[in-house]
C-alpha positions as CSV (number, residue, x, y, z in Angstrom):
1,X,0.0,0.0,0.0
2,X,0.8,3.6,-0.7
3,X,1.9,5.5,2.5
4,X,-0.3,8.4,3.9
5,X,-2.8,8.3,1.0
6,X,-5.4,6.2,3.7
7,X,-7.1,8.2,6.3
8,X,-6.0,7.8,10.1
9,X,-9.8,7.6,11.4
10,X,-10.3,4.1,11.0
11,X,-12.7,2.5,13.3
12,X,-14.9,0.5,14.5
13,X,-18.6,1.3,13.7
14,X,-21.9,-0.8,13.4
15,X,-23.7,-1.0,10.6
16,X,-27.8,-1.4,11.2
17,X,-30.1,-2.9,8.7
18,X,-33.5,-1.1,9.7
19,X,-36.2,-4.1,7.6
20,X,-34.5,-6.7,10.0
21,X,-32.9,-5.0,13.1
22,X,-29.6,-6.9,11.9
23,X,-26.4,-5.3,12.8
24,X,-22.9,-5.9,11.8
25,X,-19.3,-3.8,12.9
26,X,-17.1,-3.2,10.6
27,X,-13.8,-0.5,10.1
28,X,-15.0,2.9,8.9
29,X,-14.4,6.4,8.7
30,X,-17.9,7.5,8.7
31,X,-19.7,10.1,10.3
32,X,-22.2,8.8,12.7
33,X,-24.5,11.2,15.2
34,X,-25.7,8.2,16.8
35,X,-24.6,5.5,19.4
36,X,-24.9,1.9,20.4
37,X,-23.5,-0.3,22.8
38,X,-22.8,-3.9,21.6
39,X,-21.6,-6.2,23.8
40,X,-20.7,-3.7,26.4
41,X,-18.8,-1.5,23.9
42,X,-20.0,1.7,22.4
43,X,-19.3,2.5,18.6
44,X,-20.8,4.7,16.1
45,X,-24.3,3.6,14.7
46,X,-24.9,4.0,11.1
47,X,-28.7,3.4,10.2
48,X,-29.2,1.6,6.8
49,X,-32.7,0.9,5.0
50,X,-31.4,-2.5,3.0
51,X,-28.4,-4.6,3.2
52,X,-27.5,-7.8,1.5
53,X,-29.1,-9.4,4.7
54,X,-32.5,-8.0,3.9
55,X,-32.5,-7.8,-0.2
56,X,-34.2,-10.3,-2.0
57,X,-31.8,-10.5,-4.9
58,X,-29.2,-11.8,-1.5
59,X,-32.1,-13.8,0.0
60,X,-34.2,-15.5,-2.3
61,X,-37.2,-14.2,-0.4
62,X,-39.4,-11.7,-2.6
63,X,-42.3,-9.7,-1.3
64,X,-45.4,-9.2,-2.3
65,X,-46.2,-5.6,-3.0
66,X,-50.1,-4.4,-3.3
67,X,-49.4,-2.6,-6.9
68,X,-52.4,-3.6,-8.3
69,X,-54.4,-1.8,-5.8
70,X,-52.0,1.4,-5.7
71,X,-53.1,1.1,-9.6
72,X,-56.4,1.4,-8.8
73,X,-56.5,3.9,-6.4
74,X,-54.6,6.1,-8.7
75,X,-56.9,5.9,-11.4
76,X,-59.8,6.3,-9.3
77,X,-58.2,9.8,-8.3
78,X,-56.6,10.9,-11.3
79,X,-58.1,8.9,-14.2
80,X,-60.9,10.7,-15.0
81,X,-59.0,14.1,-16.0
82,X,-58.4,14.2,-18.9
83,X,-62.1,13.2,-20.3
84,X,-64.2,16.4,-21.3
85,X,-67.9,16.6,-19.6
C-alpha cells in the first residue's frame, strides 16, 4: 500500500439494517450522530434501510407488493381528468 494516502480515522462502527434489526461492525471512517453499545462497547451507529441481509436478490425471499391496488386507487383519483364533460 501507498503511504499516507489512507485516512488515520479508522474505526470500528456498526452498521444497522432497519427491515430486519440486523447489525454488523465493521472499520470505517464514517460520520455517525448516533450511538450503540454492543456487547458492552460503544461505537458509532450507522442506520441503513437495506443490506444484503434483507434484499431479496441476497435472499431469495421476494415480497409481495399491493401494486395492483396502488393502480387502482390512482386511477380512481386521477383517471378521469383528462375526459371532457
Amino acid at each position: 500500500m501507498k503511504k499516507e494516502i489512507h485516512p488515520d480515522n479508522y474505526r470500528p462502527v456498526v452498521f444497522k439494517d432497519m427491515s430486519n434489526e440486523e447489525i454488523f461492525i465493521s472499520r470505517s471512517t464514517i460520520n455517525a450522530k448516533e450511538t450503540i453499545e454492543v456487547d458492552g462497547v460503544t461505537y458509532p451507529l450507522v442506520k441503513l434501510e437495506i443490506t444484503s441481509s434483507s434484499h431479496p436478490f441476497y435472499t431469495g425471499k421476494q415480497k409481495l407488493v399491493d401494486t395492483a391496488g396502488r393502480v387502482d386507487k390512482f386511477m380512481s383519483r386521477y383517471g378521469n381528468r383528462n375526459k371532457k364533460k
